[in-house]
Residue, then its C-alpha position, 0 to 999 in steps of 0.5 A: x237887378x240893384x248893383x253891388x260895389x265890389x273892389x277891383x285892381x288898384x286904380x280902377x273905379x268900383x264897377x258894380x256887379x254883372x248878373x251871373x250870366x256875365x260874372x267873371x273872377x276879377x283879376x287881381x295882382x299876387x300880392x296885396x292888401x285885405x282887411x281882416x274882420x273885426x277891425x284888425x289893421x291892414x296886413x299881407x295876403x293874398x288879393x289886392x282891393x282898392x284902397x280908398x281915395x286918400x283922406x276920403x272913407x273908403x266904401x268898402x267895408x270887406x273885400x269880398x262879395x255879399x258881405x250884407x247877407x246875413x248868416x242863417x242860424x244867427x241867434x237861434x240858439x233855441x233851434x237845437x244844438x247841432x244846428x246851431x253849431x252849423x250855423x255858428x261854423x258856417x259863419x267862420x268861413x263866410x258866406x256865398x256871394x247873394x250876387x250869386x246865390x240870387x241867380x240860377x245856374x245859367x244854363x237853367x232858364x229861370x226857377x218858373x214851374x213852366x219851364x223845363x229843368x236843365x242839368x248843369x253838365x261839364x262841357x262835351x258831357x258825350x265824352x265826359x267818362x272816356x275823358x275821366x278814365x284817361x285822366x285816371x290812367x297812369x299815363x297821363x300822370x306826368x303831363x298832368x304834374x306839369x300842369x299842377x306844378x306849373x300852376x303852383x306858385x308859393x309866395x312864402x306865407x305859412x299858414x296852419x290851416x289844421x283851424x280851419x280843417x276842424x271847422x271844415x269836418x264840423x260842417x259836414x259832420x252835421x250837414x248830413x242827409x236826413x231821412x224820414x224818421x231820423x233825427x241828427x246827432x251832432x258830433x260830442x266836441x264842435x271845431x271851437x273845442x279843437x280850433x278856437x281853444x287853441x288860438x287859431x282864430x286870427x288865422x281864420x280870419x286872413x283866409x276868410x277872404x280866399x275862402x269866399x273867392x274861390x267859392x264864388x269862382x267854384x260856383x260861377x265855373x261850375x254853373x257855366x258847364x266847364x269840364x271837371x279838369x279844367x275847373x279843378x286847374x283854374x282853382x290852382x291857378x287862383x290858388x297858386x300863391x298858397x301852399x299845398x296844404x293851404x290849398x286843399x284847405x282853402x277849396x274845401x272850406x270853400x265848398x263846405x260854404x256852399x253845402x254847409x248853407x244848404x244843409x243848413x237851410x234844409x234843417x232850419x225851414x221847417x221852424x225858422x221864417x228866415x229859412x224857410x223864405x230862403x228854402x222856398x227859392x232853392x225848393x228845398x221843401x220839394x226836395x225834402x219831401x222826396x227824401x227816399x229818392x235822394x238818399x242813395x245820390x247823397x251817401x254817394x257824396x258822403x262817402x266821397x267827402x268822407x275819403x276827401x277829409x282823409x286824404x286832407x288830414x293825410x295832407x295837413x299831417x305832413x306839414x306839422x312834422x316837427x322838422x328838428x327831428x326829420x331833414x326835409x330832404x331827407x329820402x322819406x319825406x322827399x317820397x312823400x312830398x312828391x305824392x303830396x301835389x298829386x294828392x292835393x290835386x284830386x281832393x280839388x278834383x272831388x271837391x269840383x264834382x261834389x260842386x256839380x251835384x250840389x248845384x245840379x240838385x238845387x236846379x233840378x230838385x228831386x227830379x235829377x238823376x244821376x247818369x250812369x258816368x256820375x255815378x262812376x265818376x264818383x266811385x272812382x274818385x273815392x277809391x282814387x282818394x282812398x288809394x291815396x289815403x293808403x300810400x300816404x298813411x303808410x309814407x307817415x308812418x315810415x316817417x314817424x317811426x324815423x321821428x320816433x327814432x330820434x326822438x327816442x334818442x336824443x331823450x335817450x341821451x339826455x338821460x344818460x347825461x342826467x345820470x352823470x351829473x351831480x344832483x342834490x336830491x333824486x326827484x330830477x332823476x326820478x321824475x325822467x325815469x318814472x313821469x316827468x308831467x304833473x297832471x297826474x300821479x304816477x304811483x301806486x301805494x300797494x299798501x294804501x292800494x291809492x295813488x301817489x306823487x313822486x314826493x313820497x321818495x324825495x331824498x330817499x334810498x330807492x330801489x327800482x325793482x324792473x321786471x316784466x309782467x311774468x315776475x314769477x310768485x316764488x320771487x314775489x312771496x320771497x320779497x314781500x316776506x323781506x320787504x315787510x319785516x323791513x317794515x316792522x322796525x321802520x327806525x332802523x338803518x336798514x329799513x330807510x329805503x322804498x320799493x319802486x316796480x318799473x313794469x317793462x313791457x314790449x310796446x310792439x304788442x297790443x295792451x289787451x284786458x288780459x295784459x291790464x288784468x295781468x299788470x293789476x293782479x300783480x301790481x294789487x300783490x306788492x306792498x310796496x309802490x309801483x309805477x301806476x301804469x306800464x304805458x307811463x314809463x317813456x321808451x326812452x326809459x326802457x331802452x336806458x334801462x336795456x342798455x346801460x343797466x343791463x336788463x334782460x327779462x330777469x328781475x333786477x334791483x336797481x340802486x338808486x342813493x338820495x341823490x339819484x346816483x345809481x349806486x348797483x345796478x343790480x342789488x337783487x343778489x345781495x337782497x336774496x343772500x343778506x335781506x335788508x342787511x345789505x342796506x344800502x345795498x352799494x358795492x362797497x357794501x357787499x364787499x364788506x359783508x363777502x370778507x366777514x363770510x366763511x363757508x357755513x351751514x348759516x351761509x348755505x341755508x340761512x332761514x329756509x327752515x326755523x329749525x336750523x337757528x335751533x340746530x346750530x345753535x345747539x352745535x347738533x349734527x345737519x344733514x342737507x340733502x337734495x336730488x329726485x330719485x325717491x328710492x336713493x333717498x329711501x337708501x340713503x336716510x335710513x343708513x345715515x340714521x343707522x350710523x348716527x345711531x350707532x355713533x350716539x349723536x343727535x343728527x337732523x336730515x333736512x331734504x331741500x330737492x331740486x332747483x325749480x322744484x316741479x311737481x316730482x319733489x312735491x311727490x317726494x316730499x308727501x313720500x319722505x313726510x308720511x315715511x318720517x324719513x327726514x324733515x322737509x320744507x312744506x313749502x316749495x317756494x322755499x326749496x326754490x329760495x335755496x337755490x337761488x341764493x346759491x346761484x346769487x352767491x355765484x353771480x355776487x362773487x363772479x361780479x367782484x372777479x372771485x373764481x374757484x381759484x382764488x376763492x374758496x367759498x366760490x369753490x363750494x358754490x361751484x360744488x353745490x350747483x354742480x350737485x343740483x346740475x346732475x342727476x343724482x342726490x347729494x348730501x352736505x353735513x355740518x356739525x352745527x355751524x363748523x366744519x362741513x363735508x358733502x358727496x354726491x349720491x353713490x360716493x356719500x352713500x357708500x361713505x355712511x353705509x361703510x361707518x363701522x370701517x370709520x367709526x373708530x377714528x370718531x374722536x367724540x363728541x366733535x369728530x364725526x363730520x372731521x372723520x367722515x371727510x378723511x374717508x371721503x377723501x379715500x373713496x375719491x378716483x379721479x373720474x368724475x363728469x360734473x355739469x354746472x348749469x348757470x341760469x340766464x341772468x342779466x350778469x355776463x357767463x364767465x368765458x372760463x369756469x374751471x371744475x370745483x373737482x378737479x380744477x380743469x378748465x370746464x368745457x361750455x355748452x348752451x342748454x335749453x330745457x324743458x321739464x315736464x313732471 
């Protein structure tokens, strides 16, 4: 056999190599110079070479054995893709010494057909599976750390091997088991997509060296029948200097040379001579044609590489944790770091029996079985690795969710910040609150029904509308017949502001298509914009948006001035009771229009109905009634018409029910139209409007510190939730838009039944309404038993709320309803 010059120590001759009955791993200092590939200079690694007699060139052109081999699959890129790929990644991580390769194991007498076929075997193989479940056992476990730490030796290089483990899981994506009839799908990405793209190469490069000695030193011990544990700690031993996650990385790249070259040869022989002449030494036709026999043996070992991989990423995982926002030593990370060498360990210890199969195959061809402790061996060490796997997964995610946390807090924070600094126009803030990237654009034009760029609202006034998925369609309609009359005069004042809907939803609940189906449908409904997709807003965000403006699944308008300063928190009161006059919807703004305001039909109802401009402005008399009980408003319409009647003045009833109309006062309203008993709003959307402005009146006033004490019309307000709270009708008249009296259902009834006692201090024609309240207030007793029910709302309940009646302080109770028609 011709020798080979390989390096030694330093000051030592080159020696040539030993045949593979003789090899040996040449022992090498810590720390040393190696060459990289394609003509890198010198630099730090992990094995010393001996350097070239000074001012002589040196013989050795890499230092590794079998650098003149040449790779399989080189320039035959009309093979077919996935083995090209195999090749192309085989070549990364360099190739099995032909020192080596060229030999049989040593226990195996020669490749002759006359000579027996002997299985490679650790040694004492009689005991193998009693010494197997030891090691298994929990017992053992901290002997077994000593000897892992012991062996493990960090020199204080920091390598990122996640390169390295793409090419490793390319490898043994595509050198899979073929059977008859199937044909090979190669991965959709290759590991150049992943690792080369991302500048890893130079990497790869300073571990191709340790890459090939620890296989050559995998296959010699492998070949000379050592025990699974002492080879796996020999690995350890020659991998001390790295870290730990190097050197999972390292072993399994080493092990992927070796099953990648066979898999690869496997592939190719049938069409390629170079393959083909190679195949016939390792008898891989022979193999081959004995595919059905083989397959169960080789999904045993893909599933054991498979559970190898997992735990690996598992492993590597752990390194890029980004160490700003996670103390190394801190409680979880200090958990899982001491799982992390145990792990290490048997991803090693499979990769050592995955050896042994490869290598008793290629002796042995398709007449090898597996004994009945191989086959657990592997069984075992699969569920060992997926044990692993679980306990590791479950430790990452503790530590992600602590990362995630400060993460989140930290951004949190920087917004906070943001907000307090003074800024020339609002695309900072918009930009952190909305989407900060530019690979694509985050709003939705519900008027073009197209994408579009935060641009659009650049120096703008914006109104972040926040709600959740379940915005109900009465606060929809309303807002989209207020957004789009703004519309219609785009060169006035009031309309120079845009709409944003900020989507707030619970990130611990699955997205379904039903949840996407949802968001669209409501998204396709608004004309104004929206954030394209809910997942887009940062948690960050959500959490700002909680916190400091207050938001709590009720929808909020949420003011934001061309500077990105938010000027109202919460705008959607003033948009319910004033519209676009509001604009720009500021405190200062709703201040001025509460001191313009006095207690009137046009304040209370405002535009439910197009009939009352006419009405007011004809100075008739307005009859407002509400309530659910049919058979009073029966009684009650037809006595109110009798003594408008009999005064001769022009009276309109208008019934405006209840709030959250439900299916009752759409019965009333068929009832009260076929009966002509008065007007009615036809559509309950508007029923609903009415008495949400009353409660935004309520919630506008309480924010500015108004109270029933201090505020008249705060006082009316009480008065009339309080009349929708109970559960009798109501009635408030108006004599156009002036003076105004009101009852509730037994007082106002008996107060217009009773008219002929009243009549004559009618002073005509202005007098009715100034008369009926001089009798109301002679129908008044002092007991009463109002309810004023506020509904959750992002606005704080007042501690204290005293009676529009009586003026007593009201006693405080907490309701939850459920109202079923």
């Amino acid at each position: 056999m011709a020798s080979e010059m390989v390096p030694t120590t330093r000051g030592q001759q080159l020696q040539p190599i030993q045949p593979i009955q003789q090899l040996q791993p040449v022992s090498r200092p810590m720390t040393e110079n190696v060459p990289t590939t394609r003509g890198h200079p010198m630099t730090q690694a992990t094995h010393e070479i001996a350097p070239s007699t000074r001012g002589q060139p040196s013989t050795t052109a890499r230092p590794y054995l079998g650098e003149s081999r040449p790779h399989f699959g080189e320039g035959q890129a009309h093979l077919g893709e996935g083995q090209a790929h195999l090749g192309e990644a085989q070549a990364h991580l360099g190739e099995v010494p032909a020192a080596v390769r060229g030999h049989p194991p040593t226990n195996v007498p020669g490749i002759l057909k006359t000579q027996p076929k002997t299985a490679i075997a650790p040694a004492g193989r009689s005991g193998h599976l009693t010494r197997e479940r030891h090691l298994f056992s929990s017992s053992d476990d901290n002997a077994m750390m000593k000897q892992i730490l012991a062996a493990h030796a960090p020199d204080g290089r920091e390598f990122d091997v996640k390169a390295l483990v793409f090419i490793v899981e390319d490898i043994m994506r595509r050198a899979t088991f073929l059977g008859e009839g199937a044909q090979s799908q190669a991965p959709a990405d290759t590991w150049e997509d992943r690792a080369i793209h991302s500048g890893y190469t130079d990497m790869l490069e300073l571990l191709a060296y340790p890459i090939n000695k620890t296989n050559s030193e995998l296959i010699c011990k492998c070949s000379s029948g050592g025990d699974a544990h002492s080879i796996t700690m020999a690995l350890f031993q020659t991998l001390s200097s790295y870290t730990w996650e190097a050197k999972v990385a390292i072993a399994f790249a080493a092990f992927a040379v070796s099953y990648g070259e066979f898999w690869l040869v496997a592939q190719l022989y049938t069409t390629n001579p170079l393959a083909k002449s190679v195949a016939v030494l390792k008898e891989l036709p022979e193999i081959m044609a004995h595919t059905e026999a083989l397959k169960q043996k080789f999904e045993a070992v893909n599933n054991l590489i498979n559970a190898m991989l997992n735990v690996t990423h598992c492993i590597v995982k752990f390194k890029e944790l980004p160490t700003q926002y996670i103390n190394p030593e801190s409680p979880e990370m200090m958990s899982a770091a001491a799982h992390i060498p145990t792990a290490v360990y048997w991803t090693v210890r499979s990769i050592v029996a995955c050896s042994f199969i490869l290598l008793n195959l290629i002796a042995l061809g398709h007449e090898y079985v597996a004994s009945a402790a191989e086959a657990w061996e592997l069984n075992s060490l699969a569920h060992k690795l997926a044990s692993i796997k679980e306990h590791l997964e479950r430790q990452m995610d503790i530590i992600n969710r602590r990362i995630e946390e400060r993460r989140e807090n930290d951004a949190f924070l920087a917004l906070v910040r943001l907000f307090e600094t003074t800024h020339i126009d609002n695309m900072k803030i918009l930009k952190a609150l909305i989407y900060a990237k530019e690979d694509q654009l985050p709003l939705f034009d519900g008027t073009h029904k197209r994408r579009a760029s935060l641009d659009v609202l650049r120096r703008k006034h914006v109104l972040l509308l926040i709600s959740d998925l379940d915005m109900s369609h009465e606060e929809l309609s309303v807002l989209h017949q207020m957004y789009s009359e703004s519309r219609q005069q785009p060169t006035r004042p009031e309309s120079q502001y845009e709409v944003v809907w900020l989507p707030v939803i619970d990130r611990l609940l699955p997205w379904h298509d039903a949840t996407d189906k949802q968001f669209q449908l409501v998204q396709t409904s608004m004309p104004w914009y929206s954030v394209a997709h809910p997942m887009m807003l940062d948690p960050a965000v959500i959490r700002f948006i909680k916190e400091i403006w207050g938001f709590n699944k009720k929808p909020q308008l949420v003011v934001l001035d061309p500077q990105g300063k938010d000027s109202n928190r919460n705008a959607l009161h003033m948009m319910w009771i004033w519209g676009s006059l509001a604009f720009p919807f500021t405190k200062a703004k709703e201040e001025a229009l509460w001191r313009e305001e006095t207690w009137r039909i046009d304040l209370l109802a405002d535009s439910i109905d197009p009939n009352l401009f006419l009405w007011v402005n004809e100075n008739r008399y307005i009859c407002l009634y509400g309530g659910e009980d049919i058979e009073w408003i029966r009684k009650f319409t037809n006595t109110v018409r009798g003594a408008a009647n009999a005064a001769g003045i022009r009276l309109e009833m208008l019934y405006v029910g209840k709030s959250n109309p439900k299916e009752r006062v759409r019965r009333n309203n068929s009832i009260i139209q076929s009966e002509n008993l008065s007007h009615i709003l036809p559509d309950l959307t508007l029923i609903w409007f009415f008495w949400v402005r009353l409660e935004s009146m309520w919630h506008s006033k309480n924010q500015h510190g108004m109270t029933v004490e201090n505020d008249p019309i705060m006082q009316e307000i009480v008065t009339m939730l309080s009349f929708d709270g109970s559960d009798q009708g109501w009635a408030v008249f108006s004599r156009g838009s002036h003076e105004m009296a009101k009852g509730k259902a037994e007082t106002i009834y008996e107060c217009m039944s009773q008219f002929d006692r009243w009549k004559d201090k009618v002073v005509y024609p202005d007098g009715f309404v100034i008369a009926m309240n001089d009798h109301l207030r002679e129908l008044h007793t002092p007991h009463h038993c109002n309810r004023l029910i506020l509904p959750g709302t992002t606005g704080q309940i007042p501690e204290r709320v005293v009676c529009a009646e009586c003026g007593r302080p009201m006693e405080r109770f907490i309701m939850y309803r459920c109202c079923i028609d």
